[in-house]
C-alpha positions in Angstrom: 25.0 51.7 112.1 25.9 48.2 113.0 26.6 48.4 116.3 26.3 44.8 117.2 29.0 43.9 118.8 29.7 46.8 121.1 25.8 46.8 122.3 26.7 42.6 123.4 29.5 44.4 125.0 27.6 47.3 126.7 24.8 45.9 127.3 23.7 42.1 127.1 26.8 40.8 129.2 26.5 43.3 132.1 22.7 41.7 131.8 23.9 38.3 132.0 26.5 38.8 134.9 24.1 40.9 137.0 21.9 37.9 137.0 24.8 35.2 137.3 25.2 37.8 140.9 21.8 37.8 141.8 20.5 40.8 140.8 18.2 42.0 138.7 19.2 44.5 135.5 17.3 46.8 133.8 19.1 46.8 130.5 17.0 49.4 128.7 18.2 52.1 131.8 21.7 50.6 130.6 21.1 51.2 127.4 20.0 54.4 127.1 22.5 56.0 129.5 25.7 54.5 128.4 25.1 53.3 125.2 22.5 54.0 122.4 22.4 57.9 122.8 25.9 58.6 122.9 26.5 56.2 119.6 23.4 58.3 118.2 24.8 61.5 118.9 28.0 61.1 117.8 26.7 60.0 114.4 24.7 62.7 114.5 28.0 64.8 114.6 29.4 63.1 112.0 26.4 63.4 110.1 26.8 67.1 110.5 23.3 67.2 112.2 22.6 70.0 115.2 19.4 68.0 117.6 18.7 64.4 117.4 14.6 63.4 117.6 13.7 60.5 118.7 10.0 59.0 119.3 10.1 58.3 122.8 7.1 59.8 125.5 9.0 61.8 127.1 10.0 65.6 127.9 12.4 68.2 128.2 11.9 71.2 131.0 14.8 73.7 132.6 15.6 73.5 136.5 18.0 75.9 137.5 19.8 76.6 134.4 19.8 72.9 133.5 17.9 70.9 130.6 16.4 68.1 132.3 14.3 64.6 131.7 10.8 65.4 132.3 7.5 63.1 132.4 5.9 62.9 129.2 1.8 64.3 128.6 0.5 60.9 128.3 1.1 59.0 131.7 0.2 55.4 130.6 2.8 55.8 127.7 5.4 58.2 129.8 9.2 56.5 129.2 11.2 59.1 131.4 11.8 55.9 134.0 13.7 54.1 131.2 15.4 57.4 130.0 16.1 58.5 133.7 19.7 57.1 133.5 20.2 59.6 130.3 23.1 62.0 131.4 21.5 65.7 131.6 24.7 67.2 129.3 23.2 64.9 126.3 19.9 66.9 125.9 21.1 69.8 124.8 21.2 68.5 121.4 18.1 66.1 122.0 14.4 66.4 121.5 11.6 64.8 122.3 8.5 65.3 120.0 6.4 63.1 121.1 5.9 64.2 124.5 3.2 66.7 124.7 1.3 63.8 122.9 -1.1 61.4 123.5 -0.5 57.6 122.1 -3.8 58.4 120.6 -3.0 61.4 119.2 0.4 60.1 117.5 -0.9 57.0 115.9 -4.3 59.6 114.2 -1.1 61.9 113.1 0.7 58.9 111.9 -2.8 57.1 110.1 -3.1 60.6 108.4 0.5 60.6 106.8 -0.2 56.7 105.3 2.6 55.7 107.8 2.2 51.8 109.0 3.8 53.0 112.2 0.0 53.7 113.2 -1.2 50.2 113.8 2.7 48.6 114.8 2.3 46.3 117.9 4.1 47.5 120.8 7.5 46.4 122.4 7.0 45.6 126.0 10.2 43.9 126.7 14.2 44.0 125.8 14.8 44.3 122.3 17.3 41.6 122.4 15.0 38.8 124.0 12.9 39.4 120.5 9.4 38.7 122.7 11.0 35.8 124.6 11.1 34.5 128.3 14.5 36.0 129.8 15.5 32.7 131.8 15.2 31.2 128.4 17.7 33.6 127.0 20.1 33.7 130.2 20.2 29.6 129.7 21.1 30.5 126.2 24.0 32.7 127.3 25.1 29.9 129.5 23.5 30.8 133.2 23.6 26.7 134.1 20.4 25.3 135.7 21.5 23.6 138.7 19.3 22.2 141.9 19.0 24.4 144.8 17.1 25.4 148.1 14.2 27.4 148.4 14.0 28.5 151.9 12.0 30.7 154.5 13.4 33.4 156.3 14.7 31.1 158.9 16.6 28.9 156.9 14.0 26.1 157.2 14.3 24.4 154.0 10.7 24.6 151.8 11.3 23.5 148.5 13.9 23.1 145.8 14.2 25.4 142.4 16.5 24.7 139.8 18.6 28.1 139.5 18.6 30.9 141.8 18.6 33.7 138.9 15.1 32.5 137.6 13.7 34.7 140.3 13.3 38.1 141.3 11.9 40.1 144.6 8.7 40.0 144.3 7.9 37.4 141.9 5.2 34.7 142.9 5.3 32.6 139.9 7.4 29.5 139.7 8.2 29.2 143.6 6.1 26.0 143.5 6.1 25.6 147.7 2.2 24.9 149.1 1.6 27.5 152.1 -0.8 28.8 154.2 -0.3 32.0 152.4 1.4 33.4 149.6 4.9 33.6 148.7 7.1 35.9 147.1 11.0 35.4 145.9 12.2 38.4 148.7 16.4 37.9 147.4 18.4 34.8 146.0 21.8 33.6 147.2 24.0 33.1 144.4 26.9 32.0 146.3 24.9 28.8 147.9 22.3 28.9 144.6 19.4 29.6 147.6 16.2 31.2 147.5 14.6 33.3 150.3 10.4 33.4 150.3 8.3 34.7 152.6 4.9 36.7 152.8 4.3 39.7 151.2 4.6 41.8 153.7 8.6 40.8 154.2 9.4 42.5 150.9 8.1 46.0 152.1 11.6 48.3 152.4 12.0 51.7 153.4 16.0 52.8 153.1 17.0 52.1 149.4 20.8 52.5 148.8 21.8 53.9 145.0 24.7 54.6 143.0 24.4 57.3 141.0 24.0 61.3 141.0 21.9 63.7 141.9 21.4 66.5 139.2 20.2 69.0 141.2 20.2 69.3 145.2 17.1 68.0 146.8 16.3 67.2 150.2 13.4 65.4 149.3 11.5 63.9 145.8 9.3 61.2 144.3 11.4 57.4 143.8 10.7 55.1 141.4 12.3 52.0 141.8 11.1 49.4 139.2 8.8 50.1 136.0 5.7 48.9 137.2 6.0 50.3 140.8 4.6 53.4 141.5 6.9 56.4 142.5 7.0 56.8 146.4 8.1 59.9 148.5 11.2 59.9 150.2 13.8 61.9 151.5 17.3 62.0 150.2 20.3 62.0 151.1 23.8 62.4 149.5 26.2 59.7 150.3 30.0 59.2 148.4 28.7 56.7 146.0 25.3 58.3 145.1 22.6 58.6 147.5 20.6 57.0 150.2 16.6 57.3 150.3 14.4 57.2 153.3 11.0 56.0 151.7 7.3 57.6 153.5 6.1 54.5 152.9 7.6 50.8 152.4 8.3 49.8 148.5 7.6 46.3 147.4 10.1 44.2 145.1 13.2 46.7 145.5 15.6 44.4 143.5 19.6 45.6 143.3 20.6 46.4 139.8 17.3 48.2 139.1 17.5 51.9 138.0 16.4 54.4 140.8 15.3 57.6 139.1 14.0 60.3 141.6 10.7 62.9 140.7 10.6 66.8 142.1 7.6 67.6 139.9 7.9 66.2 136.3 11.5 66.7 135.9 14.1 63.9 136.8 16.4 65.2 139.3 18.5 62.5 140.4 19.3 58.2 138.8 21.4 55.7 139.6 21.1 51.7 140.4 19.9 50.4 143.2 22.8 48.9 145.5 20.7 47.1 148.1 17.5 47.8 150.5 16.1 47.2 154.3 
């Protein structure tokens, strides 16, 4: 399949523009609930096949009559956060072998049957930045450097940067501003090109506002808001455009435009994209 074009359409330019708004995509969540397994599965129609397998860690479990997105065995390797945007109606004609599986235990099977798979270096990033720095790739794509502000909370002026959407909440690196204590980018202006630091501790939210749907009614579940942050409990609660979450305890780095997938158990019972955070 060359699907080239249509994946710069689906999903590299929403990337880009997100960023040019001052948010921060997660283009694999993009990806893989709007693009790459409905292409897949309607070649597989074409192809006149009946399931489509596919190696990531992940699993499949029923919740009320439903086929849902489930955790996979091996925690350090689980992908069910990058999946989570995956529509539920897709995996009746998906599998998942892989995830009852170690990491370990896939590369021995793969070593056994001569297959060079078993010593392959991991991806850790977006297939299209090709192991690259992302600002690097957004200048590339035309996201202009340009001088700006970096400022506390309290508009006091601290520093200059030279592009707002070269930072994210939460990130330390690159701020470049001597304090008595750390700093962390906490959100970026795009209309002014200003960043907003401040300590740690500003960055802690605990309402998180998301687009998306809920699969099956919950009142409350686990949220994971970014792919290194652990799931928190929260409560939920259904809104017009999605849902709303009362975290138990703050989250740190809640950025808009990252995928929001919510935990009863293993199984995924609720995605979307984050819309904003207090």
């Amino acid at each position: 399949l060359d699907l080239r074009e249509e994946f710069r359409g689906a999903v590299v330019e929403p990337f880009v523009q997100a960023y040019a708004r001052g948010e921060t995509p997660n283009p694999c969540g993009r990806c893989n609930g709007s693009f790459r397994f409905a292409e897949l599965l309607a070649f597989a129609r074409r192809a006149g096949a009946t399931r489509l397998w596919t190696g990531h860690y992940a699993r499949i479990v029923q919740r009320d009559g439903l086929r849902l997105l489930a955790r996979a065995a091996d925690s350090e390797k689980d992908q069910s956060y990058m999946l989570a945007p995956l529509d539920p109606r897709f995996l009746d004609r998906v599998e998942f072998p892989l995830g009852g599986l170690t990491k370990t235990e896939t590369r021995a099977e793969a070593a056994a049957a001569g297959l060079a798979a078993a010593t392959r270096r991991e991806s850790q990033e977006a297939c299209f930045l090709a192991g690259g720095d992302y600002r690097a790739f957004l200048e590339r794509q035309g996201l202009a450097t340009a001088d700006g502000a970096i400022v506390d909370e309290d508009g006091r002026v601290l520093g200059r940067h030279d592009g707002f959407w070269r930072f994210t909440p939460g990130q330390r690196r690159g701020i470049g501003v001597p304090a008595a204590e750390p700093l962390y980018a906490l959100r970026a202006d795009s209309a002014t090109n200003t960043l907003v630091v401040g300590p740690r501790a500003s960055l802690a939210r605990t309402a998180v506002e998301v687009r998306g749907r809920l699969h099956v009614p919950v009142a409350g579940a686990e949220a994971k808001l970014r792919h290194r942050s652990p799931a928190v409990p929260a409560r939920v609660f259904r809104t017009r455009r999605g849902f709303r979450l009362e975290l138990e305890q703050p989250a740190y780095g809640v950025a808009a435009g990252q995928v929001a997938a919510l935990y009863d158990g293993d199984a995924v019972v609720g995605c979307g994209v984050v819309l904003g955070a207090d």
